[in-house]
N, C-alpha and C positions, 0 to 999 in steps of 0.2 A: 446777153444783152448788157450796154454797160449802164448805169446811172448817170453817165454826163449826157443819155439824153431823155435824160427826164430830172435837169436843172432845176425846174421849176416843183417841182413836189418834192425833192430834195432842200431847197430854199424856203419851202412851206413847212416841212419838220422842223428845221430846225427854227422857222421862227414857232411853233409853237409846242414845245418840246423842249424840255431839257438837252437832247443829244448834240452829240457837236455835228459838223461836215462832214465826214470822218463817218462815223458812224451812222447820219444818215443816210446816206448813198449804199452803205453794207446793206440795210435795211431795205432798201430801194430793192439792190441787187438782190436779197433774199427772197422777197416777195414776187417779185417778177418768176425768180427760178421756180420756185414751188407752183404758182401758176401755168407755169412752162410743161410741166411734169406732163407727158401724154399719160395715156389711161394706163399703159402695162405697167410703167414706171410705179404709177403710184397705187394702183392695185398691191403687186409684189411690197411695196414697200409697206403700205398699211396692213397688208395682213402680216407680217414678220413682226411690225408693233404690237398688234392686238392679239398675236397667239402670244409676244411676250407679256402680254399683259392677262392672260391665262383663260383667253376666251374660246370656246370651243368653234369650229368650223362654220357649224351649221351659224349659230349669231354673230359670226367674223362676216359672212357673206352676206346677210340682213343688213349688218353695219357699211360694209361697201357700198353697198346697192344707194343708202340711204344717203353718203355721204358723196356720189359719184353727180349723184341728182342734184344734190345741194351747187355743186361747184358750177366757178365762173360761164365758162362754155361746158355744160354738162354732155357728154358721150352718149349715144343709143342707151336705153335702157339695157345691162346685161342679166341672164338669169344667173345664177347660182352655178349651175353648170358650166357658163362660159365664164363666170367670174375663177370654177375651181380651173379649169383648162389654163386662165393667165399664169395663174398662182405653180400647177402641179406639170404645165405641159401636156 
């Protein structure tokens, strides 16, 4: 999705923000993508974070859970088992 259309939040950073044009709209665009991320995306993706961050399975999948619920449009609750299923196939 691009930031020219969402001018107006882009025109809101930078009036209140340091950043420039330029840099707003990246911002824009990053945010939106992260948003974008369907569940397998960012399941795979945070556990590859948090095992490199030296967490074991079992409290990687607690932390999914926990963080999955937290998000924008949050996905069915998943157990542990269909969380390791994204992750392992």
């Amino acid at each position: 999705m691009s930031a020219v259309r969402h001018e107006d939040l882009i025109t809101h950073l930078v009036r209140s923000t340091p950043l420039s044009r330029g840099e707003a709209a990246r911002v824009v665009d990053e945010v939106i993508a992260y948003f974008g991320e369907g569940t397998e995306a960012f399941v795979r993706r945070r556990h590859t974070e948090l095992q490199g961050g030296g967490l074991t399975n079992d409290r990687i999948f607690a932390q999914l859970g926990a963080e999955l619920a937290a998000r924008r449009v949050a996905p069915p609750e998943l157990s542990a088992r269909q969380l390791r299923r994204i992750v392992y196939g």
